[in-house]
C-alpha positions in Angstrom: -7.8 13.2 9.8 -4.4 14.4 11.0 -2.5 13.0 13.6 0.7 15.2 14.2 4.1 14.3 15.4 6.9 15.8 17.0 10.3 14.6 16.4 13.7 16.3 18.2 15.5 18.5 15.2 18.7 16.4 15.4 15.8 13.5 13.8 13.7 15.9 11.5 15.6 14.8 8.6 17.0 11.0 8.8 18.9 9.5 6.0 16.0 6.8 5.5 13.6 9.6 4.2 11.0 11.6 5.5 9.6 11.0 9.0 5.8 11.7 7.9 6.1 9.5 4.9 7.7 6.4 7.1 5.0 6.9 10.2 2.3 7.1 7.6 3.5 3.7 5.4 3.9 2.0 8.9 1.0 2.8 10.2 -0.9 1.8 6.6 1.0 -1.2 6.6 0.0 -2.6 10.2 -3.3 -1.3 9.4 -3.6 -4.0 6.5 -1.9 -7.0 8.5 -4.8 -6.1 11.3 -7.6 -6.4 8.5 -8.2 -3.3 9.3 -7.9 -1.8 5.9 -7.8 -3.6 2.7 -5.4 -3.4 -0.2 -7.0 -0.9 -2.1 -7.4 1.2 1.1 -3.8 1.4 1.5 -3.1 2.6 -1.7 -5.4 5.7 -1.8 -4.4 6.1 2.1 -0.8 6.1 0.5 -1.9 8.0 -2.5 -0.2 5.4 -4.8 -1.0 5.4 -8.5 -1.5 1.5 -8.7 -1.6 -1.7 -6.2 2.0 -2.7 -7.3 3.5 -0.3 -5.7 0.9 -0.1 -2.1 1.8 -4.2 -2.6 5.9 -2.8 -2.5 5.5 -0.5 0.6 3.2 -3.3 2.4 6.0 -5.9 1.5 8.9 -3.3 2.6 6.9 -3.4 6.0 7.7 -7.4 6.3 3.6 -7.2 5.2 2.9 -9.8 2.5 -0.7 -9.3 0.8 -2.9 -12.4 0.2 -4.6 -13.0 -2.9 -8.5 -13.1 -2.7 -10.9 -14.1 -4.8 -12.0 -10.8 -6.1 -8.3 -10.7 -6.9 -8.1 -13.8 -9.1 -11.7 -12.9 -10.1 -10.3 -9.6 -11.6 -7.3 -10.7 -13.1 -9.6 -13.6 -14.5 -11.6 -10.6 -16.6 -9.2 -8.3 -17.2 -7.1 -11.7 -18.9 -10.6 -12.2 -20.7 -11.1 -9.1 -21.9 -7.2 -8.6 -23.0 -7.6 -12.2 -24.8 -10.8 -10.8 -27.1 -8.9 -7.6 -28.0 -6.1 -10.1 -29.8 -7.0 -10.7 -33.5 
């Protein structure tokens, strides 16, 4: 989908970055405090190499993401499976 914008020129280029990239984190970000889209969601919607940093922008958006149990159920196997790799 694209949604397009139109910003005054004076605006075009703030000093807090580029207006796409803000509109698109804040729209992510109240996206994921509606439940409308889930962590992982955001971060290919954001096209962020990892959940650390869709976790940042959420959090830089006053957005703070819950743990769930397919969370703890991850790191729980991904703890496991580091622990059998140790000799």
């Amino acid at each position: 989908m694209e949604i397009t914008l139109e910003i005054p020129d004076e605006l075009s280029s703030p000093p807090f970055g580029d207006p796409s990239r803000i509109a698109l984190e804040a729209l992510a970000a109240k996206a994921y405090e509606e439940g409308v889209l889930s962590e992982e969601q955001v971060r290919r919607m954001l096209g962020l190499p990892s959940c650390w940093e869709a976790r940042e922008v959420l959090s830089k958006h006053g957005v703070w993401p819950g743990t769930t149990m397919d969370d703890v159920l991850s790191d729980l196997e991904m703890l496991e499976s580091l622990r059998a790799e140790q000799p």
